[in-house]
MITIPA-558211 format. One record per residue (C-alpha): residue number from 1; chain; y, x, z. Coordinates in steps of 0.05 Angstrom, whole numbers, plus 32768, in hexadecimal, padded with zeros to 4 digits. Example, Ala and Ser with C-alpha at 12.3 -4.5 7.8 and 13.67 -1.06 7.14 Angstrom:
REM MITIPA-558211
+-----+-----+------+------+------+
: seq : mol :   c2 :   c1 :   c3 :
+-----+-----+------+------+------+
:   1 :   A : 7FA6 : 80F6 : 809C :
:   2 :   A : 7FEB : 8111 : 808F :
+-----+-----+------+------+------+
REM end
This chain:
REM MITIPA-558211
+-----+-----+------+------+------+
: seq : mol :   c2 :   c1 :   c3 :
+-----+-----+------+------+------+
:   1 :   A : 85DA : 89E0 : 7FFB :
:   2 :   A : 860A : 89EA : 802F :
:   3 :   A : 863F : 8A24 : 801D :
:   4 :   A : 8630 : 8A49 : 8054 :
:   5 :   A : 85EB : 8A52 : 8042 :
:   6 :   A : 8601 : 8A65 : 7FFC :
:   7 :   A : 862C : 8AA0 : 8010 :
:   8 :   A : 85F5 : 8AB9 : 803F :
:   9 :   A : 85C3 : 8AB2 : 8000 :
:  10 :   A : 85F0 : 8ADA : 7FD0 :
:  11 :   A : 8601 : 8B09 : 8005 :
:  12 :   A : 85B2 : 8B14 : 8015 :
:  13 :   A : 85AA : 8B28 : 7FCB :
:  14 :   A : 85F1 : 8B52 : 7FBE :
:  15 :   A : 85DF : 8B7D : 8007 :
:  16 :   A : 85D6 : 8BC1 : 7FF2 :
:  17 :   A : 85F5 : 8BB5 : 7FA0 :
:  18 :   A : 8635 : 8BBF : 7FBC :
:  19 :   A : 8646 : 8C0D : 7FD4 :
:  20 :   A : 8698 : 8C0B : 7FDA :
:  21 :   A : 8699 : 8BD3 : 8014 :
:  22 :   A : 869D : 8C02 : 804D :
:  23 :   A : 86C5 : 8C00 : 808F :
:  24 :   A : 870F : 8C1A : 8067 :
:  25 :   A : 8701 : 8BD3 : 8044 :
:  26 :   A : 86F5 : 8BAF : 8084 :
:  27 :   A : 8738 : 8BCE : 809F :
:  28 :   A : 8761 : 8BBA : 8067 :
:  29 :   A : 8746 : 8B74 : 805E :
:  30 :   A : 877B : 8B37 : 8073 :
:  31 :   A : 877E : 8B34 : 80C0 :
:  32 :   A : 874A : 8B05 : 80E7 :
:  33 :   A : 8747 : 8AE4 : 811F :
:  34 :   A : 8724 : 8AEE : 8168 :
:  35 :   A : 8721 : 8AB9 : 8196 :
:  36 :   A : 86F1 : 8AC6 : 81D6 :
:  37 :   A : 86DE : 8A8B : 81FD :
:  38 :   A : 86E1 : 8AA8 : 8246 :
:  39 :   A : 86C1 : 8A76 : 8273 :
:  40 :   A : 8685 : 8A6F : 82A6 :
:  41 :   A : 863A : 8A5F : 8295 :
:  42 :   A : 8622 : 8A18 : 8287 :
:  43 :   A : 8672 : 8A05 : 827C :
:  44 :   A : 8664 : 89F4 : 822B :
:  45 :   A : 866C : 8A3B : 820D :
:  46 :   A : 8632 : 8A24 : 81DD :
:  47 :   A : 864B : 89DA : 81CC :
:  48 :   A : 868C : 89FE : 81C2 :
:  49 :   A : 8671 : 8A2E : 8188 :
:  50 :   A : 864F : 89F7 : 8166 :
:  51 :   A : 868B : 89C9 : 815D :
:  52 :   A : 86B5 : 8A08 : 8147 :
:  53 :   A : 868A : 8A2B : 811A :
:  54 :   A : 867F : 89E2 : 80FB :
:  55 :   A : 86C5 : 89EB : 80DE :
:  56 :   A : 86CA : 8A0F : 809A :
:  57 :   A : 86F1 : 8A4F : 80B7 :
:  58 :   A : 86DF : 8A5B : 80F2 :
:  59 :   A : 869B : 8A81 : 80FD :
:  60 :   A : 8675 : 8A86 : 813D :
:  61 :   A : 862B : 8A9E : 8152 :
:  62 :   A : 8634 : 8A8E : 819B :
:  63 :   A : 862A : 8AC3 : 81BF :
:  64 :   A : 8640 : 8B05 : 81A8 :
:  65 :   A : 861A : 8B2C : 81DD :
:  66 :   A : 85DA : 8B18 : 81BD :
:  67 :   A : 8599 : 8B05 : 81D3 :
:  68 :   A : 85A4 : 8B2A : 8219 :
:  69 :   A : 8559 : 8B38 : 822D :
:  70 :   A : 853C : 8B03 : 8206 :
:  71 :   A : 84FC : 8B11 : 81DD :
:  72 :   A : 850D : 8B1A : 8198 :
:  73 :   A : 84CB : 8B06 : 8180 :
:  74 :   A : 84CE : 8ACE : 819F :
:  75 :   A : 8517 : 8AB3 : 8199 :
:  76 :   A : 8532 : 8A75 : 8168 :
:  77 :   A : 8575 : 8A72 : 814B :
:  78 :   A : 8592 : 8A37 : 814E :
:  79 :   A : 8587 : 8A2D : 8105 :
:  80 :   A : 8543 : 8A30 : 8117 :
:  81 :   A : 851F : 8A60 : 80FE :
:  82 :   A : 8503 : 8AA3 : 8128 :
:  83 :   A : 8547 : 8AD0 : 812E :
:  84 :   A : 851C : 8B09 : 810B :
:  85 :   A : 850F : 8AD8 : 80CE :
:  86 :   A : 8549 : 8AB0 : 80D0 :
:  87 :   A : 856F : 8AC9 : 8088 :
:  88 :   A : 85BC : 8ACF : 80B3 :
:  89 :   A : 85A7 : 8AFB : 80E3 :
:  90 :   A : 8576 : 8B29 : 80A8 :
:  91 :   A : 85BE : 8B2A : 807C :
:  92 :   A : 85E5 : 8B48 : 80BF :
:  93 :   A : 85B9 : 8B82 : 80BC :
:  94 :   A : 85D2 : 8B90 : 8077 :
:  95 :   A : 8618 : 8B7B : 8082 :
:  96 :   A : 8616 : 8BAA : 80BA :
:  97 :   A : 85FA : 8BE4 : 809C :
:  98 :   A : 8632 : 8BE0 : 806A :
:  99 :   A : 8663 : 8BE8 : 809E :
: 100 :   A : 8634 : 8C24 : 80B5 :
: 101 :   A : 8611 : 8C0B : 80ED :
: 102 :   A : 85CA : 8BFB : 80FC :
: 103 :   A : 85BD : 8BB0 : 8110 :
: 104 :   A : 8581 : 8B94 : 8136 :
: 105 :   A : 8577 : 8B4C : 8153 :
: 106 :   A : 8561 : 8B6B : 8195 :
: 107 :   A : 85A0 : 8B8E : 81A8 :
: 108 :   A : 85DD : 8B7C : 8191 :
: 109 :   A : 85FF : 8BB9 : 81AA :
: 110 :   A : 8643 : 8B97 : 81AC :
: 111 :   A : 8646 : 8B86 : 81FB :
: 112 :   A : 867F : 8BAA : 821D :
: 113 :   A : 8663 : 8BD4 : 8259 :
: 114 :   A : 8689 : 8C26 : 8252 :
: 115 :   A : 8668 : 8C3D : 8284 :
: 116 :   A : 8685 : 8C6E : 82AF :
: 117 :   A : 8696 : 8C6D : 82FC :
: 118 :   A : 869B : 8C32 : 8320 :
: 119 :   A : 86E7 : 8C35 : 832C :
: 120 :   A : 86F2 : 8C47 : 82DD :
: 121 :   A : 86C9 : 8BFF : 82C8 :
: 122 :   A : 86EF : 8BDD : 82FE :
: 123 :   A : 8732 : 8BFB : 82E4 :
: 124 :   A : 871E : 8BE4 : 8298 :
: 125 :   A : 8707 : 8BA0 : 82B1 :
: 126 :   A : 872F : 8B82 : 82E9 :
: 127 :   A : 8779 : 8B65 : 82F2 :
: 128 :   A : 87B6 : 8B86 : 8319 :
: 129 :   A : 87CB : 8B39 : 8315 :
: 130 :   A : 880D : 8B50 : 82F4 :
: 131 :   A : 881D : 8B4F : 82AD :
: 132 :   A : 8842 : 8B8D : 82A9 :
: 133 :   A : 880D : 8BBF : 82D6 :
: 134 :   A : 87D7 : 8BA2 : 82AD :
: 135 :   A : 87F9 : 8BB4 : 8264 :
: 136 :   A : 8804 : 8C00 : 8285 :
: 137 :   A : 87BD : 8C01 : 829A :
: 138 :   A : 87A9 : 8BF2 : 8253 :
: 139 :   A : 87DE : 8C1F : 8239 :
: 140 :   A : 87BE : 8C58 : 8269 :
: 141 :   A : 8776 : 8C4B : 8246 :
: 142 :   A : 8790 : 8C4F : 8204 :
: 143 :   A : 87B2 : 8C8F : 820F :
: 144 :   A : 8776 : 8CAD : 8234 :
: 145 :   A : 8746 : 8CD5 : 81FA :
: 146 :   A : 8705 : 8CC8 : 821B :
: 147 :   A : 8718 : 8C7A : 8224 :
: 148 :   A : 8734 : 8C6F : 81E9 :
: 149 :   A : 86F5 : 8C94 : 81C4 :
: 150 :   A : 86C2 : 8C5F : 81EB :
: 151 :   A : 86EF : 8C1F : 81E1 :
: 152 :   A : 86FA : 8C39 : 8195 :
: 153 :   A : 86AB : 8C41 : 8189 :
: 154 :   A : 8694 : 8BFD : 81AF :
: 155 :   A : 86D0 : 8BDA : 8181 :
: 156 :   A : 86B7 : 8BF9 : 813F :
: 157 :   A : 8679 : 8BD3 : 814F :
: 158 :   A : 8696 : 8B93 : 8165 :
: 159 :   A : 86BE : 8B94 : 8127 :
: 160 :   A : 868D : 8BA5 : 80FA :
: 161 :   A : 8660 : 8B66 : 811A :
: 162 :   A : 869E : 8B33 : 810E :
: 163 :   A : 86AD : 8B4A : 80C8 :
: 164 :   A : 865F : 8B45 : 80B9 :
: 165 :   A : 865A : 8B00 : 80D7 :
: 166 :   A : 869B : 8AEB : 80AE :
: 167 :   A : 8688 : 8B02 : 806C :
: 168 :   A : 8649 : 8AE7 : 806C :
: 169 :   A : 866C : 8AA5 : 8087 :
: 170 :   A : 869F : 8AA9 : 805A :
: 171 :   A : 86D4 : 8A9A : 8094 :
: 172 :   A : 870B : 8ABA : 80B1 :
: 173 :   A : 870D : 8A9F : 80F8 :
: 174 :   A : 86D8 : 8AB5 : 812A :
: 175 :   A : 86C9 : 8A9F : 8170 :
: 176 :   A : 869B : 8ABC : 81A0 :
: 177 :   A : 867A : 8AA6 : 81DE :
: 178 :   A : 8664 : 8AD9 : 8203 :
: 179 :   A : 8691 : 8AD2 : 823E :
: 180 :   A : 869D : 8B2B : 823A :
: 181 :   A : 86E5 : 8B2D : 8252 :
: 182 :   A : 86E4 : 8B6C : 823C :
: 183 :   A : 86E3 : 8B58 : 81ED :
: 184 :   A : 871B : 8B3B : 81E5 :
: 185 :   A : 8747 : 8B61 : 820D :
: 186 :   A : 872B : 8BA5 : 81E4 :
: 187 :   A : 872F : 8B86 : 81A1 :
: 188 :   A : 877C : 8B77 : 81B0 :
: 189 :   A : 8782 : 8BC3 : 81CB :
: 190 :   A : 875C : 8BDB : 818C :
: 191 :   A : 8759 : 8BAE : 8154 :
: 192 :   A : 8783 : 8B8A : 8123 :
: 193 :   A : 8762 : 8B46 : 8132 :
: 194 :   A : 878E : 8B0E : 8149 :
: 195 :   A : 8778 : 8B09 : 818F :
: 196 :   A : 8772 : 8AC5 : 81B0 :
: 197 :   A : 874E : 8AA9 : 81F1 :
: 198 :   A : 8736 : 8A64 : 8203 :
: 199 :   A : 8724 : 8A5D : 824B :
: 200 :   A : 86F0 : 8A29 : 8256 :
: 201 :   A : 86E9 : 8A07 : 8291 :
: 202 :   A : 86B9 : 89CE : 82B3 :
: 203 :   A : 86B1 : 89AB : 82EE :
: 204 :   A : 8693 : 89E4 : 8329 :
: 205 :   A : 8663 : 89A7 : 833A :
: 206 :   A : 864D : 89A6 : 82F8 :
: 207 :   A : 8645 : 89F0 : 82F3 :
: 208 :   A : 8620 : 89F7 : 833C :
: 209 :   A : 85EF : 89C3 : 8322 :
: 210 :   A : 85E4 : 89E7 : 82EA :
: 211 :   A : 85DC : 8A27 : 8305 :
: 212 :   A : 85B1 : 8A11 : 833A :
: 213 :   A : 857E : 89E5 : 8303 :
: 214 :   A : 856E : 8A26 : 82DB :
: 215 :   A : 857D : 8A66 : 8314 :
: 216 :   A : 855F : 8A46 : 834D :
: 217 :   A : 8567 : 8A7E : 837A :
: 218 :   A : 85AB : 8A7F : 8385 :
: 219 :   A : 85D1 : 8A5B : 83B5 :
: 220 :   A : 8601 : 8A21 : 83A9 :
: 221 :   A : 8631 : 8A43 : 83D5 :
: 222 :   A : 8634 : 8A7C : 83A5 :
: 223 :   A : 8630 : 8A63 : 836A :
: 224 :   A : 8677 : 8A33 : 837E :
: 225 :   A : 8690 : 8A77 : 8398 :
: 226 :   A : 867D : 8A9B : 8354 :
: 227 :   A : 86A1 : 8A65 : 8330 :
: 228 :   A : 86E1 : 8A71 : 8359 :
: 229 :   A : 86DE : 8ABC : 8352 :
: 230 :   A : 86D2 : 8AB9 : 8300 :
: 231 :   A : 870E : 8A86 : 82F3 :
: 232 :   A : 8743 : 8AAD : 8327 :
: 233 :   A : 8737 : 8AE3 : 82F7 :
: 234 :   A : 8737 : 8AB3 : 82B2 :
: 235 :   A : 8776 : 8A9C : 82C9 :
: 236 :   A : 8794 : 8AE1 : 82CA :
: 237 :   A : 876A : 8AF1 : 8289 :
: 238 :   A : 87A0 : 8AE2 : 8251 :
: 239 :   A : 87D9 : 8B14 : 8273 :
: 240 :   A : 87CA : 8B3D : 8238 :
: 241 :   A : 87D8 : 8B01 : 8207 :
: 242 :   A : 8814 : 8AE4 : 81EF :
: 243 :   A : 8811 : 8A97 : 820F :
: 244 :   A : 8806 : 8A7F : 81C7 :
: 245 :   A : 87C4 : 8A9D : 81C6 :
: 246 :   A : 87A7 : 8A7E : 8202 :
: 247 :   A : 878C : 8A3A : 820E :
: 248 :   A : 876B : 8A12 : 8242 :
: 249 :   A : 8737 : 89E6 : 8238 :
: 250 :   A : 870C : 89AD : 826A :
: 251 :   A : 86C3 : 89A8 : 8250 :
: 252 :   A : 86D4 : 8965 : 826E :
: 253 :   A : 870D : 8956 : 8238 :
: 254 :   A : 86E2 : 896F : 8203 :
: 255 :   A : 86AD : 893E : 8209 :
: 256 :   A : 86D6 : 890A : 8218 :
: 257 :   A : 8700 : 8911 : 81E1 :
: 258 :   A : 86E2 : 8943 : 81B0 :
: 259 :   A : 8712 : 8938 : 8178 :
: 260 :   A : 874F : 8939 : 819D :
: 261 :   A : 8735 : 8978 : 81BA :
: 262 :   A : 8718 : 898E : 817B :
: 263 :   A : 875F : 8988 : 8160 :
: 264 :   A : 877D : 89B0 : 8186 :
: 265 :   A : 874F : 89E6 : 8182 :
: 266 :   A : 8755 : 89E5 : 813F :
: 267 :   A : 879D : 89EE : 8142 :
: 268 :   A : 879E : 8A29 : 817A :
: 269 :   A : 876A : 8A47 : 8148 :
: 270 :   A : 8799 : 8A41 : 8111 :
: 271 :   A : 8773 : 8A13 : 80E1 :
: 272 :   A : 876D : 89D3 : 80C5 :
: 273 :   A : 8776 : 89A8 : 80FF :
: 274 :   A : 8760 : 8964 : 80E5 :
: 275 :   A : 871D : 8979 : 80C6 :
: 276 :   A : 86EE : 8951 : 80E4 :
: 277 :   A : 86A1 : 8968 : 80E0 :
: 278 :   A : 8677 : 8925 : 80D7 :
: 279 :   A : 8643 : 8943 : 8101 :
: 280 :   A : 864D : 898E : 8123 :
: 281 :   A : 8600 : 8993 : 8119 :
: 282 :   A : 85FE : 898A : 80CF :
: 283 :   A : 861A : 89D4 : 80C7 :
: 284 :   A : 85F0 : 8A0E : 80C0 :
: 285 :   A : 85F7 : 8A2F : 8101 :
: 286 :   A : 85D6 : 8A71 : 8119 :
: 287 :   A : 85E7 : 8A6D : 816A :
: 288 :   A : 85CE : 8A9B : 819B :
: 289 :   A : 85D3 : 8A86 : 81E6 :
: 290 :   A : 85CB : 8A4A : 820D :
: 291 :   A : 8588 : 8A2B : 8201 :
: 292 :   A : 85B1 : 89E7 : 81F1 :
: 293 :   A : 85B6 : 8A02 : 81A7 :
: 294 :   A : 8570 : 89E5 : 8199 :
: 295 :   A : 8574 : 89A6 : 81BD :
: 296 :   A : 8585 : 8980 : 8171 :
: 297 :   A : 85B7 : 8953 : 819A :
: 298 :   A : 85F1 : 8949 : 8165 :
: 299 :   A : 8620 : 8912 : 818F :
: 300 :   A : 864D : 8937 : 81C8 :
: 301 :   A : 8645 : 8917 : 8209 :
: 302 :   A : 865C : 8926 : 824C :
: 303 :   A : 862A : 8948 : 8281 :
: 304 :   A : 8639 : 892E : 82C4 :
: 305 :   A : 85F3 : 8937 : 82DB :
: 306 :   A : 8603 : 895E : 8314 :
: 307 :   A : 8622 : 891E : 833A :
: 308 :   A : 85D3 : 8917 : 833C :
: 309 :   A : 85BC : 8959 : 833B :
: 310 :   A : 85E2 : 8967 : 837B :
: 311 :   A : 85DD : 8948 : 83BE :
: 312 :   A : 8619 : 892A : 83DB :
: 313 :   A : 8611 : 896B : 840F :
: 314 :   A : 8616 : 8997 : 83D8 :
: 315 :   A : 8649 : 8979 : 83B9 :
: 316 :   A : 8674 : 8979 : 83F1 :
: 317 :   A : 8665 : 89C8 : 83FE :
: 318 :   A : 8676 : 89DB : 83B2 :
: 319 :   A : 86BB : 89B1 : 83BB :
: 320 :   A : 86CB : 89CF : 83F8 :
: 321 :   A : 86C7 : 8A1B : 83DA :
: 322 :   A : 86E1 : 8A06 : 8393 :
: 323 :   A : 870B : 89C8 : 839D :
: 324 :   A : 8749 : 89E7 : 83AB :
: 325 :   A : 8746 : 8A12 : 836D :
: 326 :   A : 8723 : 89DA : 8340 :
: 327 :   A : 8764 : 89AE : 834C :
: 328 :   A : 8788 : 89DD : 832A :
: 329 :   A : 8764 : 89CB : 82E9 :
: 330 :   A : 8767 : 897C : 82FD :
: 331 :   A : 8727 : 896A : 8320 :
: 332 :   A : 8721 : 894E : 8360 :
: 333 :   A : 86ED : 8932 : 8390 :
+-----+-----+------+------+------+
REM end
């Protein structure tokens, strides 16, 4: 039996034995790690998970958001089971409700929308572009009662989620998917965690195609300006992180050369960088997201599908609105 499962197993049976594990014992456990993977869709969020979570201390579910308007009745883990029967997911409710919050499958409560005017969720989310402005405007909504009161509440939760998914793990690393810049800059404003960021990127070709094969009604056009827009702001993302704490990644490199990559991952995570996973599939994994988490494919291969997916006209309009940024990260035409 893989340890995993056995720690989920005990933990099923010890939920609700226990009554002094509350959230003063969550504060004063030893301090974890965050890392958010802040990236695009269809750029290898979900491979990503898989091959960290594979390693024995670092835990990931994918995407921490949750199910996001899927049917719950209907959903599989990616352990493959029904979500509502799948034994990780039944111990989070307990987990959870020791940390004194309810827990369903269907709503994950943990996404990061305040709420508020328009020009208040603009202030919270976007970049002044300058290191210094954007650590006063943080400094501002920590000093601000009602802000500080709805980042405070919506971080008790996230917290509570992370502990739950790392006790049950047994791991002390956890990684989330979710691409909600928001998280990790409000767990660093309001957490102990160890905040890092990995910024993900793919080929805009490969991300047009992608978009266009499973959203059909939206444009090439846009989608290569989308990608644009998201990455000018990833690449301002980390100005509330120490350099140390942020790294860049090709979903192009990690195919290519998953264990050099894997490597260093490891490393920026701050764990065993040479443990190799014989096969990132053989680990019990409970991944919510991209549909690829069923697909029982266990080798990591490059997707360059989208050389056939899009015409040579379409190609030629996504370069022409993304080339000049995509250069930047070392593609060309």
């Amino acid at each position: 039996m893989l340890k995993e499962d056995s720690i989920i197993r005990e933990r099923l049976h010890t939920i609700g034995s226990s009554q002094d594990r509350n959230m003063n014992m969550v504060r004063g456990e030893s301090r974890r790690t965050f890392v958010g993977v802040e990236t695009s869709a269809f750029s290898g969020a979900t491979l990503l998970s898989f091959l960290l979570n594979a390693h024995p201390r670092i835990a990931s579910i994918g995407e921490m958001n949750g199910l996001l308007r899927k049917n719950p009745e209907e959903y599989v883990c990616s352990c493959g089971n029904l979500i509502r029967q799948c034994e990780f997911w039944q111990a989070m409710r307990g987990e959870m409700a020791q940390c004194g919050f309810d827990f369903d499958v269907a709503n994950f409560a943990t996404k990061f929308h305040l709420g508020g005017p328009r020009w208040i969720q603009r202030l919270r989310a976007d970049s002044f572009h300058n290191r210094l402005l954007n650590a006063l405007r943080d400094a501002a909504l920590k000093s601000l009662p009602g802000e500080r009161r709805r980042f405070e509440k919506l971080v008790a939760r996230n917290k509570a989620f992370i502990e739950s998914v790392l006790r049950l793990t047994g791991k002390d690393v956890f990684v989330d998917t979710s691409k909600d810049r928001m998280r990790a800059r409000a767990l660093k404003m309001f957490s102990p965690y160890d905040v890092r960021a990995i910024h993900l990127i793919r080929d805009p070709r490969g991300v047009v195609a992608s978009r266009l094969q499973r959203h059909g009604e939206i444009s090439g056009r846009r989608a290569a300006y989308e990608w644009v827009w998201l990455h000018k702001k990833l690449q301002d993302f980390p100005s509330f992180l120490a350099p140390a704490r942020y790294m860049q990644v090709r979903y192009e490199d990690l195919c290519s050369e998953p264990r050099a990559m894997l490597h260093k991952l490891y490393r920026f995570c701050d764990v065993d960088p040479d443990f190799e996973p014989p096969d990132f599939k053989s680990t019990t994994h409970h991944i919510v997201g991209n549909p690829m988490r069923l697909n029982g494919i266990s080798v990591i291969k490059l997707d360059e599908s989208w050389r056939n997916k899009l015409t040579p006209e379409q190609q030629k309009q996504v370069w022409e609105i993304a080339g000049d940024f995509a250069t930047k990260y070392g593609y060309s035409w």
